[in-house]
C-alpha positions in Angstrom: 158.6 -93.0 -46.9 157.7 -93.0 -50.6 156.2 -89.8 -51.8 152.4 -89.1 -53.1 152.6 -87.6 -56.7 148.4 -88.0 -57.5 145.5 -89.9 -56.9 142.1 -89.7 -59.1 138.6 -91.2 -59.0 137.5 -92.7 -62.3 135.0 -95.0 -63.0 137.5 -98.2 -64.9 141.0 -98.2 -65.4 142.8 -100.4 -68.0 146.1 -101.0 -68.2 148.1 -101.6 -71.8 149.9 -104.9 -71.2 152.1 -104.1 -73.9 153.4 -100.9 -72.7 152.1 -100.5 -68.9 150.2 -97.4 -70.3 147.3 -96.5 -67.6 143.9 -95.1 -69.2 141.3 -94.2 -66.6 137.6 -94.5 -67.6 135.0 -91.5 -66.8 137.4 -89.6 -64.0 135.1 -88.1 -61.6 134.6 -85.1 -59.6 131.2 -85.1 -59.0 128.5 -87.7 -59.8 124.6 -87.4 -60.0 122.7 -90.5 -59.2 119.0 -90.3 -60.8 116.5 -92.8 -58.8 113.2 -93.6 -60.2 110.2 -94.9 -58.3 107.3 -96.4 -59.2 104.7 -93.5 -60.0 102.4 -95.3 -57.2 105.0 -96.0 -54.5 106.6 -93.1 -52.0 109.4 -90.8 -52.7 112.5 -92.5 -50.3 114.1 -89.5 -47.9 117.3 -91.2 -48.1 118.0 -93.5 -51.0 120.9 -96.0 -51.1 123.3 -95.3 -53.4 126.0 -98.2 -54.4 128.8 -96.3 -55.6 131.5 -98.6 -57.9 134.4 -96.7 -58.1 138.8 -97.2 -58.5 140.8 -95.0 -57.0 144.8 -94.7 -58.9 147.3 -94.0 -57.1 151.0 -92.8 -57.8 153.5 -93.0 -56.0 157.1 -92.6 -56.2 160.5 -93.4 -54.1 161.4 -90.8 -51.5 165.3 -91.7 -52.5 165.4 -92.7 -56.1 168.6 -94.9 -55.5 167.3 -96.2 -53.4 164.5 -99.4 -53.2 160.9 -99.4 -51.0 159.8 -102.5 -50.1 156.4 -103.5 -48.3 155.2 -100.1 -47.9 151.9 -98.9 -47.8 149.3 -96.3 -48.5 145.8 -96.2 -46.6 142.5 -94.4 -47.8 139.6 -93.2 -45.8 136.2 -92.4 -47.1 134.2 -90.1 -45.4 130.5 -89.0 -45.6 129.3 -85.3 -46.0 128.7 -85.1 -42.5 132.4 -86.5 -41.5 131.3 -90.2 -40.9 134.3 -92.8 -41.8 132.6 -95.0 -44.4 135.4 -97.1 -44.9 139.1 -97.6 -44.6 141.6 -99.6 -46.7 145.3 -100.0 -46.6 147.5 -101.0 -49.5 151.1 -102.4 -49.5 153.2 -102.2 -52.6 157.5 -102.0 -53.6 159.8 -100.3 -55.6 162.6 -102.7 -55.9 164.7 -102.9 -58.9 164.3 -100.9 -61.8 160.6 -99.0 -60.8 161.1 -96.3 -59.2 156.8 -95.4 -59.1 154.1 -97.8 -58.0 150.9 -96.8 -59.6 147.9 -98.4 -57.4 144.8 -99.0 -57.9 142.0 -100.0 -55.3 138.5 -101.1 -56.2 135.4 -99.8 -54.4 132.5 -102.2 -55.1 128.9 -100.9 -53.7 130.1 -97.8 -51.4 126.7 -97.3 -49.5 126.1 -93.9 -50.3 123.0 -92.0 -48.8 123.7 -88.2 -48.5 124.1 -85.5 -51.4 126.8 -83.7 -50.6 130.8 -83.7 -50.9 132.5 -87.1 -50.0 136.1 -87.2 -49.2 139.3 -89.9 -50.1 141.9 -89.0 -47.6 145.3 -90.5 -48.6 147.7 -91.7 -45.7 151.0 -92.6 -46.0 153.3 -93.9 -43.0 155.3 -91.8 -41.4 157.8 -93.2 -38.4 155.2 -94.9 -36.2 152.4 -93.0 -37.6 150.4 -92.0 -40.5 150.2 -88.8 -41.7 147.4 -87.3 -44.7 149.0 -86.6 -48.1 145.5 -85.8 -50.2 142.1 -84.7 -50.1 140.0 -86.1 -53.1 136.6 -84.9 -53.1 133.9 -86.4 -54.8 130.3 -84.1 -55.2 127.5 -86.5 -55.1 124.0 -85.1 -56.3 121.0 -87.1 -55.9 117.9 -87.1 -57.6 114.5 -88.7 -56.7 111.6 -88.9 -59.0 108.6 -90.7 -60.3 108.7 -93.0 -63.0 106.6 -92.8 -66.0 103.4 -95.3 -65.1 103.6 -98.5 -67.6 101.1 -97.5 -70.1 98.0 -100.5 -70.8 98.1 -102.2 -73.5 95.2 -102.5 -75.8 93.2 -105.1 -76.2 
């Protein structure tokens, strides 16, 4: 089984093609989404929030002489109040020279609802099973508000 090193949040990743260097984009920890109604419609209890997000990745070979291939990695997303969001599994190598594989798995329009601390569990295969390697928690903060009326224009 390969081994976990780190995985981070961050908004954008991009990848030198030159030298394979990795820079991540805004890393987050915690968030705060600012929604503005219109001043003369009502306050929503629980607004959606899309979240866009990547989550990176490393990993490296359990045995450094020796090659991975098709393994995998899955993440679950959870809610403040426990409730699986979502679950995706990735399959990667380490064949010939790379000992690491550095991952990275888009989240387009998580539908986020609740303030509160989310979770990224990281899973990697172990025999038959899977067993939890991290816990990345993301602290979402949500704020509601009025926006300022439109003023008239003169005529």
């Amino acid at each position: 089984m390969a081994r976990h090193i780190w995985t981070v949040l961050c908004k954008d990743t991009i990848v030198d093609s030159t030298t394979g260097s990795l820079t991540m984009v805004e890393v987050f920890e915690e968030l705060t989404a600012q929604i503005l109604v219109p001043h003369d419609a009502p306050l929503p209890q629980q607004p959606p929030i899309p979240l866009s997000l990547k989550i990176v990745s490393l990993w490296e070979r359990s045995a450094l002489a020796v090659p991975e291939d098709k393994t995998s990695f899955r993440v679950r997303i959870y809610d403040p109040n426990g409730k699986e969001l979502s679950q995706n599994e990735v399959t990667y190598s380490m064949l010939g020279p790379h000992l690491r594989s550095r991952n990275i798995v888009s989240i387009q329009n998580m539908p986020a609802v609740l303030a509160g601390r989310y979770e990224f569990r990281i899973y990697g295969p172990k025999g038959a099973r899977w067993m939890e390697v991290a816990v990345v928690p993301l602290h979402l903060k949500i704020s509601v508000g009025k926006a300022d009326p439109i003023p008239a224009k003169p005529s």
